[in-house]
C-alpha atoms as an extended CHARMM CRD file, in Angstrom:
* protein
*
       160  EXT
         1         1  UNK       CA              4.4310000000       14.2410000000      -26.4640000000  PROA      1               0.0000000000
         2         2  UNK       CA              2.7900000000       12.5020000000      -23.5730000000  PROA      2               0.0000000000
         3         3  UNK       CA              1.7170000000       14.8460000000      -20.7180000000  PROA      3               0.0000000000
         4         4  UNK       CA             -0.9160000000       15.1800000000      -17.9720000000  PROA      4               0.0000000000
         5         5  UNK       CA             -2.0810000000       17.2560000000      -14.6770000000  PROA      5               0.0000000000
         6         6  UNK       CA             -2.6510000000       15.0150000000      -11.9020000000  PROA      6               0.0000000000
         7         7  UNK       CA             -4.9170000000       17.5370000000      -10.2480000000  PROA      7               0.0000000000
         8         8  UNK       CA             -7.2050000000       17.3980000000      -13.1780000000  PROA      8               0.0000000000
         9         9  UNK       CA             -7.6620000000       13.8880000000      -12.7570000000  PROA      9               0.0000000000
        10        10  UNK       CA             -7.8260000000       13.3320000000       -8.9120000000  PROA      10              0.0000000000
        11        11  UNK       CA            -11.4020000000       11.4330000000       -8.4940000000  PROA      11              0.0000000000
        12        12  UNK       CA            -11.8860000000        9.3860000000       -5.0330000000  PROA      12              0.0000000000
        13        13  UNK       CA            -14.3070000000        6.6050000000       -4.7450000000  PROA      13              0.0000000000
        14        14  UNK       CA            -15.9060000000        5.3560000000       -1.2200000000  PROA      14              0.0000000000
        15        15  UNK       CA            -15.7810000000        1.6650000000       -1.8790000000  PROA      15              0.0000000000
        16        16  UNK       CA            -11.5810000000        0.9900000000       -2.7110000000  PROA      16              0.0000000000
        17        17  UNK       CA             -8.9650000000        3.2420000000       -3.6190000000  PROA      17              0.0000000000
        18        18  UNK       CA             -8.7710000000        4.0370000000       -7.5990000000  PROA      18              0.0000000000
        19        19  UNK       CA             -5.9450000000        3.2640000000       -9.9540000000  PROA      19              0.0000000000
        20        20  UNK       CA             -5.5320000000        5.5630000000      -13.0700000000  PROA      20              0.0000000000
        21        21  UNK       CA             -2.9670000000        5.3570000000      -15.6540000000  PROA      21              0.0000000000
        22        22  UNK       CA             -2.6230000000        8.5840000000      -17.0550000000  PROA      22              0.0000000000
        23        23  UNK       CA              0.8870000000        7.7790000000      -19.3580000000  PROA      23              0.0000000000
        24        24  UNK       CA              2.3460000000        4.8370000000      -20.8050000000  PROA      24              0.0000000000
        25        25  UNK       CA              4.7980000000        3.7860000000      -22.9340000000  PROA      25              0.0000000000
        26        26  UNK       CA              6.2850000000        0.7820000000      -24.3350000000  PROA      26              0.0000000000
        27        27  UNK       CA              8.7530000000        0.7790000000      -21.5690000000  PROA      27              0.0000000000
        28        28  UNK       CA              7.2710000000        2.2060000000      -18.4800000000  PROA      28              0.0000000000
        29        29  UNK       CA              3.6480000000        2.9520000000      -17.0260000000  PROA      29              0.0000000000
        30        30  UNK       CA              2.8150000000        6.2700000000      -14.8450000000  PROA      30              0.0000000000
        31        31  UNK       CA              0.1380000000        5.6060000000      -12.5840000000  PROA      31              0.0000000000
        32        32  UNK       CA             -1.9210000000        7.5000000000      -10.0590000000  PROA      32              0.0000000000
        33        33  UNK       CA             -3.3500000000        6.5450000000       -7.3380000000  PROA      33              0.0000000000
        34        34  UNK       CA             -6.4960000000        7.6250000000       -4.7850000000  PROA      34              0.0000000000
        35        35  UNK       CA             -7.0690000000        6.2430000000       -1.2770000000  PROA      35              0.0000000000
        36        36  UNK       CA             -9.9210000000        8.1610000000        1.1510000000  PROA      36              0.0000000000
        37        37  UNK       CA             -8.7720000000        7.7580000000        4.9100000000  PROA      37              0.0000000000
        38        38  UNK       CA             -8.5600000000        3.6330000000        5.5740000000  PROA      38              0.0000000000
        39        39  UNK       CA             -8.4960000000        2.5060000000        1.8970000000  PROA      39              0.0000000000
        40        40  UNK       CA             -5.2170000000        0.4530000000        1.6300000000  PROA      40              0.0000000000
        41        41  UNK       CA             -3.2830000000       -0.6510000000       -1.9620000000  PROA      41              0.0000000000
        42        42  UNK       CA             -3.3740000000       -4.4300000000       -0.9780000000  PROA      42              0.0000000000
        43        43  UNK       CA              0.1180000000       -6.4750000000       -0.4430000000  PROA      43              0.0000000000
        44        44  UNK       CA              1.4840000000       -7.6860000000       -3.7190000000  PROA      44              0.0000000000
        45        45  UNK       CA              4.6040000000       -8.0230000000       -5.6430000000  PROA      45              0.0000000000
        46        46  UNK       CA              5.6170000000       -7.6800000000       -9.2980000000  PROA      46              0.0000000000
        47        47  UNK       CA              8.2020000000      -10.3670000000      -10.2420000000  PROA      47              0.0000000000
        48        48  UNK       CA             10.0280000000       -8.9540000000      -12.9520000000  PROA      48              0.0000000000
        49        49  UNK       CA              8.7570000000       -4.7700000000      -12.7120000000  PROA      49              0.0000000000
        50        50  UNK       CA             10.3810000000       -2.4590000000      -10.2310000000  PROA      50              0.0000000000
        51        51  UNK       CA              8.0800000000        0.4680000000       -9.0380000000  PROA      51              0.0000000000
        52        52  UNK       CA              8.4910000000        3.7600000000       -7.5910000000  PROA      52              0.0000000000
        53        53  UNK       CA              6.1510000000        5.5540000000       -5.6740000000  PROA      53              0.0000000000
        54        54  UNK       CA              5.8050000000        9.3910000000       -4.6690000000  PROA      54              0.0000000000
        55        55  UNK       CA              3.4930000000       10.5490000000       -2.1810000000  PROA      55              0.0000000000
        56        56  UNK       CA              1.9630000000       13.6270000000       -3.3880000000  PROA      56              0.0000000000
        57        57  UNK       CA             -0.8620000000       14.4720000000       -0.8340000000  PROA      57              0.0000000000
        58        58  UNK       CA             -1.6510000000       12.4190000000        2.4630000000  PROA      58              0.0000000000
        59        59  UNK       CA             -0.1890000000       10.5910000000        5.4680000000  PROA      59              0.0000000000
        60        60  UNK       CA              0.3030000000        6.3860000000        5.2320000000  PROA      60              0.0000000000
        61        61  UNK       CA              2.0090000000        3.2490000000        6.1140000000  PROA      61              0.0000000000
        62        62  UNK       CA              4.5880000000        1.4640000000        3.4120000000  PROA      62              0.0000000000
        63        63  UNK       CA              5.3730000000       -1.9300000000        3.7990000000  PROA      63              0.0000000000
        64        64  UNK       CA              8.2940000000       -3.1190000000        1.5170000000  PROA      64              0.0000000000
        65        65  UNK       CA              9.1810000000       -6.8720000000        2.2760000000  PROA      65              0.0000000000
        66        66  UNK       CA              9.3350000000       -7.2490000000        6.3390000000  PROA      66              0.0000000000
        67        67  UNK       CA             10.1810000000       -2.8890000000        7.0740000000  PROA      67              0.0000000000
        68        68  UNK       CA              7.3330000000       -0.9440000000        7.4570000000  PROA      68              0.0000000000
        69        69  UNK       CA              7.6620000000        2.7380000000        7.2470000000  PROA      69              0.0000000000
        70        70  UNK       CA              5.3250000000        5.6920000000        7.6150000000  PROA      70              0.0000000000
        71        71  UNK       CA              5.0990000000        8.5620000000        4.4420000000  PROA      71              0.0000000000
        72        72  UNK       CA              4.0210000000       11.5700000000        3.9700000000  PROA      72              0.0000000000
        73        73  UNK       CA              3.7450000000       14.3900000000        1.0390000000  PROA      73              0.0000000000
        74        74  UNK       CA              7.2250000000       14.4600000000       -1.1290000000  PROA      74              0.0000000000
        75        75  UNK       CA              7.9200000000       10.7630000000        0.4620000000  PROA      75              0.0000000000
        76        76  UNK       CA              9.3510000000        8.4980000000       -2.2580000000  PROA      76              0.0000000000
        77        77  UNK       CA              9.5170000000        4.7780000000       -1.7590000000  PROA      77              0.0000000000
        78        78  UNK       CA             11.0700000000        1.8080000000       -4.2370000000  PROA      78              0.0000000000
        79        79  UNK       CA              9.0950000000       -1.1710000000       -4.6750000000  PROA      79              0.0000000000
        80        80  UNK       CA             12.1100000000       -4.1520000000       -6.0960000000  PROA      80              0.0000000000
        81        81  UNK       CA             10.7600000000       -6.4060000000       -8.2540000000  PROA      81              0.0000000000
        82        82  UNK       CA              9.6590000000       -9.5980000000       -6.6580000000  PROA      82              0.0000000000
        83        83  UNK       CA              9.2440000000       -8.0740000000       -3.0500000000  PROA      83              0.0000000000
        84        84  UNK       CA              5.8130000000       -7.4090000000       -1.6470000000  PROA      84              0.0000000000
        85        85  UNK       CA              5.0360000000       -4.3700000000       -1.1970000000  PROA      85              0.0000000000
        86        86  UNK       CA              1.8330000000       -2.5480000000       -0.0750000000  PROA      86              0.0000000000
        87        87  UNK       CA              0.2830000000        0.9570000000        1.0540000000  PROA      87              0.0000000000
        88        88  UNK       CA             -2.4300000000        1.7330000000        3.8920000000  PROA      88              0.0000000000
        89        89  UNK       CA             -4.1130000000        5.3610000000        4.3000000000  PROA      89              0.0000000000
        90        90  UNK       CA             -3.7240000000        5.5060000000        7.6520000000  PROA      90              0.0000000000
        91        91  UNK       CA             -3.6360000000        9.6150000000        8.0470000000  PROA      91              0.0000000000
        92        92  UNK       CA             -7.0860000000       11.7670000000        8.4590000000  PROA      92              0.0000000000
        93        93  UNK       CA             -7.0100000000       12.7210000000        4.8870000000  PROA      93              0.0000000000
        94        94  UNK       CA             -7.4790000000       11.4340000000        1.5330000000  PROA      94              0.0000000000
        95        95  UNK       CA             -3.8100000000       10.2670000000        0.1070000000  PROA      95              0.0000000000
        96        96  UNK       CA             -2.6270000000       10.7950000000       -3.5540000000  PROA      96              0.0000000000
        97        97  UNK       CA              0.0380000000        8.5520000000       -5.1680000000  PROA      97              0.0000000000
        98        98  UNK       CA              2.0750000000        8.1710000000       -7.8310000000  PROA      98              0.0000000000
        99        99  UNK       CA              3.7870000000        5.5030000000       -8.9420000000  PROA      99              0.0000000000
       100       100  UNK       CA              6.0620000000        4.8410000000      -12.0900000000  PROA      100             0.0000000000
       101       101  UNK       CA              6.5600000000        1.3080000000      -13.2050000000  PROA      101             0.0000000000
       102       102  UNK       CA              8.9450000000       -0.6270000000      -15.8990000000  PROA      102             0.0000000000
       103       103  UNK       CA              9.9400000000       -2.7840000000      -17.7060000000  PROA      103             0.0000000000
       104       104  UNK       CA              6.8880000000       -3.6060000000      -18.5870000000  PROA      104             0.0000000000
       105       105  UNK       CA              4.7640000000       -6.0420000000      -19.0870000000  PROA      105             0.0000000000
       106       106  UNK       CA              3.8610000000       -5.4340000000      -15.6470000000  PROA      106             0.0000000000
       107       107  UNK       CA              2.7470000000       -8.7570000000      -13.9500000000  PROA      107             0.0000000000
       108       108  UNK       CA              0.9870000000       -8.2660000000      -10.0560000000  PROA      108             0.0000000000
       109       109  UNK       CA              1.0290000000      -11.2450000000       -7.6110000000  PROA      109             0.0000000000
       110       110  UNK       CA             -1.6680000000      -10.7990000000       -4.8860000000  PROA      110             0.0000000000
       111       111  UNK       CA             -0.0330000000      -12.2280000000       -1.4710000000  PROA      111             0.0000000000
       112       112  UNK       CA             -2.9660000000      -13.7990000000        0.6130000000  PROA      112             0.0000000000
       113       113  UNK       CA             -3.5440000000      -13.6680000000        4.0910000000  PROA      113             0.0000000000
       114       114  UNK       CA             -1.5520000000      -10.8160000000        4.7650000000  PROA      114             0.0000000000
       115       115  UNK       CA             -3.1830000000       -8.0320000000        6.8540000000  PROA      115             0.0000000000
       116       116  UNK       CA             -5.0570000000       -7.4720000000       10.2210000000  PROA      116             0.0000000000
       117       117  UNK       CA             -8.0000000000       -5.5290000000       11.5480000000  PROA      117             0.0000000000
       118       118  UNK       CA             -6.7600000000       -3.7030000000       14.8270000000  PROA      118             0.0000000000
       119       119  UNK       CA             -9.3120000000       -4.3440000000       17.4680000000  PROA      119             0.0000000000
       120       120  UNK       CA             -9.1250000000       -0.9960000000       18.4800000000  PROA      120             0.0000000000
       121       121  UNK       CA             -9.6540000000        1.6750000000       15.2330000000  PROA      121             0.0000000000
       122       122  UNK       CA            -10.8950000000       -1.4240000000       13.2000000000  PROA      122             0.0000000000
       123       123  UNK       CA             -7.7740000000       -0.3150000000       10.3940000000  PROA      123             0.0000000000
       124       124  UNK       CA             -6.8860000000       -2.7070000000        8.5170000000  PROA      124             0.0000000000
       125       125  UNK       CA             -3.1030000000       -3.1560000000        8.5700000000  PROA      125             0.0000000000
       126       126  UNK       CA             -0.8390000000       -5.0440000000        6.2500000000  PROA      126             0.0000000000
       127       127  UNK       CA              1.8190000000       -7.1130000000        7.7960000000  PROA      127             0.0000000000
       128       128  UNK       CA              5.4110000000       -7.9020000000        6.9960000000  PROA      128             0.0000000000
       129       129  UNK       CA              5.9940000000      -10.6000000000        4.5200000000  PROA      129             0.0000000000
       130       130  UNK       CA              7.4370000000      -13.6750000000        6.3940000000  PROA      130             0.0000000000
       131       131  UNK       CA              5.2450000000      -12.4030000000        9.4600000000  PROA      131             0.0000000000
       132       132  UNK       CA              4.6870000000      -15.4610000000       12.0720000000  PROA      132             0.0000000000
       133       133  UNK       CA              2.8030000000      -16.4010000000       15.2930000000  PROA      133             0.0000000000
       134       134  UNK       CA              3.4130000000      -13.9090000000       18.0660000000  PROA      134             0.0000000000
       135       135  UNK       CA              5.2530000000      -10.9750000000       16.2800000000  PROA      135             0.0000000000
       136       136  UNK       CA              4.3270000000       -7.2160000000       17.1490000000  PROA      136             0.0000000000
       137       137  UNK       CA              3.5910000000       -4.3850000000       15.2110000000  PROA      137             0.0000000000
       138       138  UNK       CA              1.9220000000       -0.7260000000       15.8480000000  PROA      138             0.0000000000
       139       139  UNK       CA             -1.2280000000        0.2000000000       14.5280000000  PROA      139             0.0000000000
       140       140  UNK       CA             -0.2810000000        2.8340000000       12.0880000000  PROA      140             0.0000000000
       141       141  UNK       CA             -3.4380000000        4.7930000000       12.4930000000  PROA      141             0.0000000000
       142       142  UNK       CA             -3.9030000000        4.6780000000       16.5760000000  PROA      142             0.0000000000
       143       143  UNK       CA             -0.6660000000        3.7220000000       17.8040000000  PROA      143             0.0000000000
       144       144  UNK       CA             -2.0650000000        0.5900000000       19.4650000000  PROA      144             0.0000000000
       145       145  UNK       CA              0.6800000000       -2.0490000000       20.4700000000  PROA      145             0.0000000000
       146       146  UNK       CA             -0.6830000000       -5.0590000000       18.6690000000  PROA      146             0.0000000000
       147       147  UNK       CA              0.1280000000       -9.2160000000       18.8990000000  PROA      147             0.0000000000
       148       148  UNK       CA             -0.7460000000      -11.2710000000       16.0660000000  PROA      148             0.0000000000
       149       149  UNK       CA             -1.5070000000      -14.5390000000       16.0210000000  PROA      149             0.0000000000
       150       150  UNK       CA             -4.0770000000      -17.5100000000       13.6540000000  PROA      150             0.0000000000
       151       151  UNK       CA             -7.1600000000      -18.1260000000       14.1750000000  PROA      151             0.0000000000
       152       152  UNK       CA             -8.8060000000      -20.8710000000       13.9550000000  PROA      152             0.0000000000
       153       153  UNK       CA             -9.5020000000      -20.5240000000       10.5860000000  PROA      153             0.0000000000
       154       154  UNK       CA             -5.8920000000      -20.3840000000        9.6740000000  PROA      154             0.0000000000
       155       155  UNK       CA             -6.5230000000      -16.2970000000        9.1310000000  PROA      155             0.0000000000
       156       156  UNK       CA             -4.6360000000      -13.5230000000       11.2010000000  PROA      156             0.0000000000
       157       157  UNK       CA             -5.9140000000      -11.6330000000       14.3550000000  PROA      157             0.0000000000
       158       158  UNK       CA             -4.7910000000       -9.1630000000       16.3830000000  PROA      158             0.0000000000
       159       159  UNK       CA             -4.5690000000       -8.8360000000       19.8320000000  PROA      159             0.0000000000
       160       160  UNK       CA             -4.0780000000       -5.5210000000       21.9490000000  PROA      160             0.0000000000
């Protein structure tokens, strides 16, 4: 038998959020995850793997395909496979996650270009897949009412 104690293996680091994988089977993979406040699980998909999360400890923002929502402890959220899906720490805490995965293998598809710095609390934000020129969102960490747009450089800003 497989088990483990997430609090025994709860470990933050400053520079990203860290990914453990505590069980796995030929099926399905348990994973854990660690974000301090601001740390965000970047926007990516799985094409053929569904996933599950849980939110254990912490306050953040979800984005699932173009609906955004915000979570909090004993929050669950699906993940379908091949939809992009992503995870910001947007609360004052640090945020623990789980997340169950199958079937496996487990393939991950990075989407690019998809987030925003608010030019107010400098968080960076991940936007809606399919987001374009002039759409709105609110800064999940300090409520700013934000306009995005491209830059010159073909990347996307934000605009109080």
């Amino acid at each position: 038998m497989q088990s483990t104690k997430i609090n025994d293996i709860k470990e933050f680091t400053a520079e990203k959020f860290l990914k453990k994988v505590p069980l796995e089977t030929d099926k399905l993979v348990f994973n854990t995850f660690y974000f301090k406040q601001r740390q965000l699980l970047p926007f990516h998909k799985h094409p053929v793997t569904d996933e599950m999360f849980y939110i254990v400890e912490g306050v953040g923002e979800f984005t699932v395909g173009n609906e955004q929502v915000i979570v909090g402890p004993t929050s669950a959220v699906y993940g379908p496979a091949g939809t992009f899906h992503g995870l910001v720490n947007s609360g004052d805490k640090d945020m623990v996650v789980i997340s169950v995965q199958g079937p496996k293998p487990v393939e991950t598809v990075f989407a690019e270009n998809a987030t925003i710095i608010c030019p107010v609390c400098k968080q960076e934000v991940i936007l809606k897949d399919g987001a374009k020129e002039g759409d709105q969102l609110v800064c999940p960490r300090c409520q700013a009412k934000l306009k995005i747009s491209k830059g010159k450089d073909g990347k996307w800003q934000a605009t109080q």
